[in-house]
Structures are given as C-alpha cells and as structure tokens.
C-alpha positions as CSV (number, residue, x, y, z in Angstrom):
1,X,241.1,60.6,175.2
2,X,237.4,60.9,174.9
3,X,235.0,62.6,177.2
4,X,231.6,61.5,177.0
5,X,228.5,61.4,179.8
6,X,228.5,58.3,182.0
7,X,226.3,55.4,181.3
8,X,224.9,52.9,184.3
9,X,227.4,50.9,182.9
10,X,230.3,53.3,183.9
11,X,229.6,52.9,187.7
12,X,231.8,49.5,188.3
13,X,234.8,52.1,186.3
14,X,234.5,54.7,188.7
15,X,234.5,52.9,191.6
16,X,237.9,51.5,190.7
17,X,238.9,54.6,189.6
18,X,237.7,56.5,192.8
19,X,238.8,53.6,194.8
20,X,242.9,53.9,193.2
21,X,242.5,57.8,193.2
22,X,241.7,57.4,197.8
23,X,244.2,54.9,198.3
24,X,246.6,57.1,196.3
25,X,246.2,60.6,197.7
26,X,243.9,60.4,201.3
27,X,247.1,59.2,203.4
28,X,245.3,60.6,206.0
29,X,242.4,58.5,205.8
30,X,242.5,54.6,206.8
31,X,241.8,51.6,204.2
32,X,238.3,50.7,206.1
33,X,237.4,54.3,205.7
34,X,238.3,54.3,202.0
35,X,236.2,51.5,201.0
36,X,233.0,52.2,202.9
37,X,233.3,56.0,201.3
38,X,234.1,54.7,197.4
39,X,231.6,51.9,197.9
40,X,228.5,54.5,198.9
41,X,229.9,57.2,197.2
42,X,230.4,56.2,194.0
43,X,226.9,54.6,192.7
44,X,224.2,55.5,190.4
45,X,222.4,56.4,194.1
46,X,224.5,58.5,195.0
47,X,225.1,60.0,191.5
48,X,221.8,59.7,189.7
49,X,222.5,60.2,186.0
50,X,218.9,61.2,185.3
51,X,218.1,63.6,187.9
52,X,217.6,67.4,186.7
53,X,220.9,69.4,186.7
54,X,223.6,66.4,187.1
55,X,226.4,65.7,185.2
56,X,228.5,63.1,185.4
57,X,231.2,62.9,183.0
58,X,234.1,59.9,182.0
59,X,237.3,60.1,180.6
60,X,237.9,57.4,179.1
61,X,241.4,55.9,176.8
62,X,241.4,56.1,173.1
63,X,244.1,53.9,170.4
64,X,244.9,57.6,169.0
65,X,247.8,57.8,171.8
66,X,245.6,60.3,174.0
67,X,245.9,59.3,177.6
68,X,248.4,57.2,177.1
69,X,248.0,54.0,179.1
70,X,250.3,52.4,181.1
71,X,247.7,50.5,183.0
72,X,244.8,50.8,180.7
73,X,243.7,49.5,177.4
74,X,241.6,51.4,174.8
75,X,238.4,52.7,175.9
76,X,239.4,52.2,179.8
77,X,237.9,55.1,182.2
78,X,240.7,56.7,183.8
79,X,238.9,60.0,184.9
80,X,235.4,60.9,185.9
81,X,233.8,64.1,187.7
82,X,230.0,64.7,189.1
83,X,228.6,68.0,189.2
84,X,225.1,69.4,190.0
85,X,223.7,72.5,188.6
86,X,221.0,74.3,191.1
87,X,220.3,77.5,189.8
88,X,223.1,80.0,188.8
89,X,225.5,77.8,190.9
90,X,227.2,74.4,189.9
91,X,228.7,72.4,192.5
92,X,231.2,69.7,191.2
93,X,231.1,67.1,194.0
94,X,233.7,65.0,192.6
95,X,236.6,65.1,190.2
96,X,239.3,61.8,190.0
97,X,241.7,60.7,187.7
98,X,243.3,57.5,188.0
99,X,247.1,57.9,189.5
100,X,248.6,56.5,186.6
101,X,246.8,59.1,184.4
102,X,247.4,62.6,186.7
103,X,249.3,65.1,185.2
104,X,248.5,64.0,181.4
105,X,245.5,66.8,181.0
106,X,242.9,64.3,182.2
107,X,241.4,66.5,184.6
108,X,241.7,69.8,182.6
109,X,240.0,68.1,179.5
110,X,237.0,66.7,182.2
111,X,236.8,70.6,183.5
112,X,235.8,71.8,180.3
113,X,233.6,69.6,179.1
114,X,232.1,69.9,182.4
115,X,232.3,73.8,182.1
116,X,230.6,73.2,178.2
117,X,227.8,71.1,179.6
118,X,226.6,73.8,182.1
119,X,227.4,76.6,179.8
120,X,223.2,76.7,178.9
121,X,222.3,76.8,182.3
122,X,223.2,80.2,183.3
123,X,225.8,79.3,185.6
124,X,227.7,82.0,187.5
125,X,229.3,80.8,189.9
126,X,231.4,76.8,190.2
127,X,232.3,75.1,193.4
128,X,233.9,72.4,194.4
129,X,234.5,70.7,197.5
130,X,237.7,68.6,198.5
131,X,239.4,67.6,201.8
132,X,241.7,70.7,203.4
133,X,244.5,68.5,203.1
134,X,244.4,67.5,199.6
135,X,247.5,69.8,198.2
136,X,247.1,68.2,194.5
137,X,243.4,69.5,194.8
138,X,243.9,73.0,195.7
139,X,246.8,73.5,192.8
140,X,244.5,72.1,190.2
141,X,241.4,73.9,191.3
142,X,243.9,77.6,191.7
143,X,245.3,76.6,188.6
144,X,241.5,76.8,186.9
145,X,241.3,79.7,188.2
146,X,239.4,79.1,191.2
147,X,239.8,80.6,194.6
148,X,239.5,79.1,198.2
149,X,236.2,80.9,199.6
150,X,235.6,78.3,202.9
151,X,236.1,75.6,204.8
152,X,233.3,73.2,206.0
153,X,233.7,69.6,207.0
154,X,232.4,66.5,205.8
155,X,230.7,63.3,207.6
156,X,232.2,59.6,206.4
157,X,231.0,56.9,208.7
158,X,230.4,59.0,211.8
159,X,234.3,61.0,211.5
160,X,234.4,64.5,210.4
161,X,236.9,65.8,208.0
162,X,238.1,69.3,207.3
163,X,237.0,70.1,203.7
164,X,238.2,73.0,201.8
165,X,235.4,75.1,199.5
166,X,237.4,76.6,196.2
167,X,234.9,79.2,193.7
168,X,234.8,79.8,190.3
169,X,232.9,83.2,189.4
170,X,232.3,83.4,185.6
C-alpha cells in the first residue's frame, strides 16, 4: 500500500470510496441522504488541498501484495482521510476505507502518516468527529488511543445527526 497526499485528480477516488464506505456502514441514514452528503462532501471545495493546515491523504494499492485487492487493481485508492491543523489542535474530519479493504491496516497506516504530517506543527491535541452510532468508528478511534470527550450533532440537508467527538492528547 502506499500513502501519499491527494492530488485534484484523487477527488473522483474518494468519492467512490466515501460513497461505498456510507452505503456500507450509515444503515441509519437513507440512500438520498448518502449521495447529497458524498457528493458535497467529498470535493476539492469542501477539502481544499492548498489551504494552510490541510491534509488530505490517499491510500492507494500497490503490485507488492499490500492491500491486497479483491476489488481493486494496482494503484486503486482504497482509503483516504482529511485533517485540518489550527493551532495546537488537529481535527481529522474524515477517515474511510473502502469495505473491501477494512481490517487490512488501511486505516492504521493512514493515521500515521497523518500523525507524521502534523508532527512539525506543534500539535497537542487530535480530534475527530464521527456519527454516535458508528460502532466500527469508536473501536478504531479507542483502539489509537483516543478517548470519547463529547457529543455534538451534525447538519446534512436540513436533518441533524448525533455525532460522537473522540481526543487524542499527545
């Protein structure tokens, strides 16, 4: 697998990614709600590569074996996370891997390369933000190390969701 910083190009990648990722875990949430949310989400708008303090990384498939694909071919993106850096806090807004890809170190491997690209910025403190419900969040966040510190919600198309707040003090 290779991890390198997304590219305008990427953004088609991670919206299909994203889009998978929804469909996959948010049972909670309906199709039409999906699509409006990974279609404004999930674009170099809503992400801008070039503005001070963001990061936004890809995971993508590599012929050494890494990330094996079942789905994919060779140089593929089957993971991607967003994070922006203001002052001594980093908040990573988003953090998917494709379904067919969970569980093979795709996420850990995006976390610290994330965690290395904000190492020079005098971070001490990580959040990150995903819906109360999501149960395959929270274990992967607590199993970084982080720590649920609040709830909040967040606004998609007029509907409010619970969303859970989990902290990383370093």
């Amino acid at each position: 697998m290779k991890i390198r910083s997304a590219t305008p190009e990427d953004f088609e990648a991670i919206r299909a990614v994203a889009r998978e990722t929804w469909h996959d875990t948010y049972d909670e949430l309906d199709a039409e709600t999906i699509e409006y949310t990974v279609e404004n989400w999930y674009t170099d708008d809503s992400m801008p590569l070039e503005a001070p303090g963001t990061v936004v990384l890809v995971a993508e498939t590599e012929a050494d074996g890494s990330a094996s694909s079942r789905t994919q071919s060779d140089g593929d993106v089957v993971g991607f996370t967003h994070a922006v850096v203001q002052g001594e806090q980093a908040d990573i807004l988003r953090m998917y891997v494709h379904p067919d890809h969970q569980g093979e170190g795709v996420g850990s491997a995006l976390h610290e390369r994330l965690l290395a690209a904000i190492e020079g910025d005098d971070v001490d403190r990580v959040r990150s933000f995903d819906f109360s419900f999501n149960d395959v969040s929270r274990a992967f966040y607590e199993g970084l190390g982080f720590e649920k510190t609040g709830e909040d919600e967040v606004e998609i198309d007029g509907e409010f969701y619970p969303e859970a707040v989990y902290t990383l003090e370093r």
